[in-house]
C-alpha positions as CSV (number, residue, x, y, z in Angstrom):
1,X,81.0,95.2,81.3
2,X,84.7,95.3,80.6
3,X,87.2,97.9,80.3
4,X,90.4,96.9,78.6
5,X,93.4,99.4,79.1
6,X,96.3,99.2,76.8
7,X,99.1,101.6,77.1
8,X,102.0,102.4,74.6
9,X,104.6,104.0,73.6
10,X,106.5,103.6,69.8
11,X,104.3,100.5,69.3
12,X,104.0,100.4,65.7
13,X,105.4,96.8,64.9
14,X,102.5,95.0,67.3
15,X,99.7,97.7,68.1
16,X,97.5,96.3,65.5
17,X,97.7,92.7,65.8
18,X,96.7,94.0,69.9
19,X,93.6,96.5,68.5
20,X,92.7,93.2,66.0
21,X,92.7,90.7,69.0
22,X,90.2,93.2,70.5
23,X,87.8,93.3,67.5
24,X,88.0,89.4,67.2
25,X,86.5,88.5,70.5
26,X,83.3,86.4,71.1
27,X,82.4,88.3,73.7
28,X,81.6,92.4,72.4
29,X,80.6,94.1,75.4
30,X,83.6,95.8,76.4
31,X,85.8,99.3,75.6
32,X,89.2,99.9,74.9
33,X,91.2,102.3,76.3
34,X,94.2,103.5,74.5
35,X,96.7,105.7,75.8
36,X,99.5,106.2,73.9
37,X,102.6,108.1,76.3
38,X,103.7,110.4,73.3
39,X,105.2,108.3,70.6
40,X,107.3,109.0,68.2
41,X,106.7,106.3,65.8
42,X,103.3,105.5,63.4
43,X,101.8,104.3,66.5
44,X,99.4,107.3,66.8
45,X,98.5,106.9,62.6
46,X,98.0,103.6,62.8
47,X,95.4,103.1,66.2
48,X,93.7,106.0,64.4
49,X,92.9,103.6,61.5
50,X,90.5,102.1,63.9
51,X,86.6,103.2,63.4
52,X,85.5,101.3,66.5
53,X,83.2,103.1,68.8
54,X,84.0,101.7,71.5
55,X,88.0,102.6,71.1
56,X,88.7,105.7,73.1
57,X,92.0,106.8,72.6
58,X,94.2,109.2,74.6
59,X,97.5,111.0,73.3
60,X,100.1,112.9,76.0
61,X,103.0,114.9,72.9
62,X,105.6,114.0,76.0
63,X,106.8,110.3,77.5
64,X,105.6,110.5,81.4
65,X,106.6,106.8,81.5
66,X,104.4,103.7,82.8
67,X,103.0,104.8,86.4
68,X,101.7,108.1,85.5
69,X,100.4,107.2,82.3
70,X,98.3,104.0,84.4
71,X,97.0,106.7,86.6
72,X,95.7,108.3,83.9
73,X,94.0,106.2,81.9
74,X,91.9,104.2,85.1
75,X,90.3,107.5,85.7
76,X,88.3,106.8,82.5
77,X,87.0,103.1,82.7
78,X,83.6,102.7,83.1
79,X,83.6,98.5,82.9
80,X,82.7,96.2,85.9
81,X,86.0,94.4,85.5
82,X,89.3,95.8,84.4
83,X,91.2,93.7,81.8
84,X,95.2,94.5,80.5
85,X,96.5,94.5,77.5
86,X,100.1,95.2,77.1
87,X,101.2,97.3,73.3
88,X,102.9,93.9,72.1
89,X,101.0,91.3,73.2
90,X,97.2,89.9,71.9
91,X,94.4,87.7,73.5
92,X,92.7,84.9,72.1
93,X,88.9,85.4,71.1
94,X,87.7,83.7,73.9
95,X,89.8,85.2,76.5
96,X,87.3,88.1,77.6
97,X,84.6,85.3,78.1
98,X,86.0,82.8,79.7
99,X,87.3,85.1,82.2
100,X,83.6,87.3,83.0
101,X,82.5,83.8,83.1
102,X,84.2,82.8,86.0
103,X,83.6,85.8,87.9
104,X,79.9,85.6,86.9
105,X,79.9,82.2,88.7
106,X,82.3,83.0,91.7
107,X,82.0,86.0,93.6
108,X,84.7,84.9,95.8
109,X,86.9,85.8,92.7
110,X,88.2,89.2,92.5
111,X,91.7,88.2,90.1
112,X,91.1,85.7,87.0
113,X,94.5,85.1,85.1
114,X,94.7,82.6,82.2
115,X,97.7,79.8,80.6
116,X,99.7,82.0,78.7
117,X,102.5,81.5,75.3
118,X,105.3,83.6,75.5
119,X,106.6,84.3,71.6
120,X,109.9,86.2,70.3
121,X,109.7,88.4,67.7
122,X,109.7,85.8,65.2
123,X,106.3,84.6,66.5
124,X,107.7,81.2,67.9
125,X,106.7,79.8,71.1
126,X,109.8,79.9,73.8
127,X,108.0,78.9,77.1
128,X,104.6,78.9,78.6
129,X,102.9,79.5,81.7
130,X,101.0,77.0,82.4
131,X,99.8,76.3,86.1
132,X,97.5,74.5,87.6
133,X,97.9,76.0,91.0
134,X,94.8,76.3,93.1
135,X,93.9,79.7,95.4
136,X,95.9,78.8,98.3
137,X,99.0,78.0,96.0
138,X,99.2,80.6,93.8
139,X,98.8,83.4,96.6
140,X,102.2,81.6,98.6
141,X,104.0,81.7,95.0
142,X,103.2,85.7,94.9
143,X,104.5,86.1,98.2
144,X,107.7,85.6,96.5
145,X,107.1,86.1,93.0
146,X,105.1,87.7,90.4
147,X,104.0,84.6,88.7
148,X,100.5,86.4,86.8
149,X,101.2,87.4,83.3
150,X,100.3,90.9,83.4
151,X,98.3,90.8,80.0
152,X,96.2,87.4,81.5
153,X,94.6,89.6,84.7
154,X,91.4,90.7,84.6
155,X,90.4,92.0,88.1
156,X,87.1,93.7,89.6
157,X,87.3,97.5,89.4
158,X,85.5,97.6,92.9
159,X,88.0,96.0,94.5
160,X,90.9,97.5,92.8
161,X,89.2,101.1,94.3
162,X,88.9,99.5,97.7
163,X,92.6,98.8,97.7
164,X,93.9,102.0,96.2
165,X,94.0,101.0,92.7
166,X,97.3,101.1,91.0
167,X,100.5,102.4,93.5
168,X,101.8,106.5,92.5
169,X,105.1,105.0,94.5
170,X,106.0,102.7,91.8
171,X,106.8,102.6,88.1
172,X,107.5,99.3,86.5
173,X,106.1,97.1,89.4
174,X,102.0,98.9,89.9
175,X,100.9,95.6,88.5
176,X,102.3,93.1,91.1
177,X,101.7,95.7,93.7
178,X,97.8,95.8,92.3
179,X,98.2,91.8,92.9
180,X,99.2,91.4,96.3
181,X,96.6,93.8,97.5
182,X,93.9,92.1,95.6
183,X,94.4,88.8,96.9
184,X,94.3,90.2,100.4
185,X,90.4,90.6,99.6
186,X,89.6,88.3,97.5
187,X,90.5,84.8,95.9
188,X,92.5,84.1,92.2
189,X,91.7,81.6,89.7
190,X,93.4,80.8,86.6
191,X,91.5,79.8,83.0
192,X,93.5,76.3,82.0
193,X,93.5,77.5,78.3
194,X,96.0,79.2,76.3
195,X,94.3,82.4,76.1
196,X,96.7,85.2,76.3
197,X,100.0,85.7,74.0
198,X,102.5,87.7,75.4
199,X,106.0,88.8,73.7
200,X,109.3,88.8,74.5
201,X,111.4,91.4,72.8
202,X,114.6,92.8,73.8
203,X,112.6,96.3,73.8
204,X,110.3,96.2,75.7
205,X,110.6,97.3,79.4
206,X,111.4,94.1,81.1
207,X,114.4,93.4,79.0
208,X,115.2,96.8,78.7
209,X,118.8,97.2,80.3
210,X,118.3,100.6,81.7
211,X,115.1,99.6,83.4
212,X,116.5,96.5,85.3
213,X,117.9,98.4,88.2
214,X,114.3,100.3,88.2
215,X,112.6,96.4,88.1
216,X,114.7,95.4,90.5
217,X,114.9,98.2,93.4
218,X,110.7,97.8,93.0
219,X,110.6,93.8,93.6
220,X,112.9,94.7,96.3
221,X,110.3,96.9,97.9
222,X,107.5,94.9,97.3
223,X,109.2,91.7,98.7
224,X,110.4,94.1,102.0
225,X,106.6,94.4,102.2
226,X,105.6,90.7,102.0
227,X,108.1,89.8,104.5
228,X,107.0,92.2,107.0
229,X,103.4,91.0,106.6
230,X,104.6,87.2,107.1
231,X,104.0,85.6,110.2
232,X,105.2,82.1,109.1
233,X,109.2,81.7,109.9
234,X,109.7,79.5,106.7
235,X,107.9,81.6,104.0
236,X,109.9,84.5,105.7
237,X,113.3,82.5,105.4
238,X,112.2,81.8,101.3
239,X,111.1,86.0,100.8
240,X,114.5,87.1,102.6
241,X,116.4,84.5,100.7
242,X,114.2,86.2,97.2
243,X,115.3,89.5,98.3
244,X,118.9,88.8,98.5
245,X,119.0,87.2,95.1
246,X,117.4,90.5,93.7
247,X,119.8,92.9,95.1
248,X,123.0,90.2,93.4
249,X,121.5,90.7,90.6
250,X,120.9,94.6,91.3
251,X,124.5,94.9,92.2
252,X,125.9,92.9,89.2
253,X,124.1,95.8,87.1
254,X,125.8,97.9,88.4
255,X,128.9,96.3,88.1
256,X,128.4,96.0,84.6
257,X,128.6,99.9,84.3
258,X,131.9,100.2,86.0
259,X,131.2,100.5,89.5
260,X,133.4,98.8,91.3
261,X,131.8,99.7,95.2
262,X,129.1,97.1,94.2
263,X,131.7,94.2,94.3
264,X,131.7,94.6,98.2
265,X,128.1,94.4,98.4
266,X,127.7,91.3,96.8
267,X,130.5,90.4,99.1
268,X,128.7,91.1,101.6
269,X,125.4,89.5,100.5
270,X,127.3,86.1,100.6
271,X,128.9,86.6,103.7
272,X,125.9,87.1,105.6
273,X,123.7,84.1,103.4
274,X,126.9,81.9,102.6
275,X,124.0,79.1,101.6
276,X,122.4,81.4,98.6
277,X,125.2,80.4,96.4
278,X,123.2,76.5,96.0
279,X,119.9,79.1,96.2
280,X,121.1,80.8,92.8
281,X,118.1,79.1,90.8
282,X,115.3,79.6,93.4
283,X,113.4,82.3,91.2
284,X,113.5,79.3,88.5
285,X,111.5,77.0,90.6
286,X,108.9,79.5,92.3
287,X,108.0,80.4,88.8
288,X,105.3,78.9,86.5
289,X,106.6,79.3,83.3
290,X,108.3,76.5,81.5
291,X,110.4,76.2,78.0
292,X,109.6,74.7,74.9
């Protein structure tokens, strides 16, 4: 019924507690796909401690990175609905239920997220996503924002082949691309229980420094998208708004490796939306996620 793909890459400190979260759920009807993106840690030794039948795991001896290794690994699930779990983060043991549940009910569903804990690497709870936004709401917040804790979606796999599945354009950002073409078709719903853990850690790839300008340049592109497909003038004025604060904090990237050029763009960014500087926080109140 459910396919659950986890990709990785030198996961050795959290792959197990990920595998174990797997073996813990209520609900048994589901594979896991592993595909590790050639690591060179005790990540391959220790998901190979795992007897489970229905673990199929997948090895590549050289990193390809994110994208091609998602491309990959869909070509082998077989479930109804596609769930994600991310190397370092873990799911409750009801999570896998409580989610088939509600597309077993709805068939206006094609995206089921749930309330989410962030944790550092200590374990400790730093913020939480916890939203109570209905259909209509959450699908204006995406327009600007990729609100959906990646490891909380589960999605129909029919509808993510209708819509082209996963984008081979992007790297980091395939998940909220996957997002804004599955609410096109369909409707979202969100599980008000804490049933996905995700971590924060200053390695992995949305912290990582050399991976902002990547994270960035693809929001950019995705947001360029969403404001071409908007009719409405203000949710335009909002995404444009979005956009320039992305390429500020593009620029101040660069800027932080010594190029100097980048000081006219932002410059420039200003000059042309003087207002952004009271819009600064805007990103902080289209989110969902709020510290403890």
């Amino acid at each position: 019924m459910i396919t659950v793909l986890l990709n990785c890459f030198n996961a050795s400190k959290t792959i197990k507690k990920s595998i174990k979260s797997m073996l813990n759920q209520s609900y048994q009807d589901w594979e896991l796909l592993v595909w590790d993106d050639g690591s060179t840690d005790d990540t391959l030794s220790l998901i190979r401690q795992f007897k489970d039948k229905r673990i199929r795991f997948f090895s590549k001896k050289c990193n390809s990175g994110l994208g091609k290794s998602r491309q990959s690994i869909i070509k082998h699930a077989n479930g109804e609905f596609i769930s994600i779990l991310d190397s370092d983060d873990y799911y409750h043991k009801e999570k896998l239920k409580r989610q088939v549940d509600v597309f077993k009910k709805n068939n206006n569903i094609g995206l089921c997220s749930t309330w989410t804990k962030v944790i550092d690497e200590n374990n400790e709870v730093i913020k939480v996503f916890k939203s109570n936004l209905n259909d209509k709401k959450i699908r204006e917040k995406l327009m600007y924002l990729n609100i959906l804790p990646n490891s909380s979606l589960m999605y129909r796999t029919k509808l993510a082949k209708k819509v082209g599945w996963y984008s081979r354009k992007l790297e980091y950002s395939q998940d909220y691309d996957l997002t804004l073409k599955l609410i096109k078709v369909s409707e979202t719903y969100i599980v008000k229980k804490y049933l996905t853990f995700i971590r924060s850690s200053q390695n992995n790839m949305t912290n990582s420094f050399n991976l902002k300008p990547i994270i960035f340049k693809e929001n950019i592109l995705n947001l360029k998208k969403n404001y071409l497909e908007t009719k409405d003038l203000k949710e335009k004025k909002i995404i444009k708004d979005v956009i320039d604060i992305n390429f500020i904090k593009l620029n101040l990237l660069i800027l932080k490796k010594g190029n100097l050029n980048t000081f006219f763009s932002l410059l420039l960014i200003f000059f042309r939306n003087p207002l952004l500087l009271f819009k600064l926080n805007l990103l902080k109140k289209i989110t969902e996620y709020k510290n403890c």
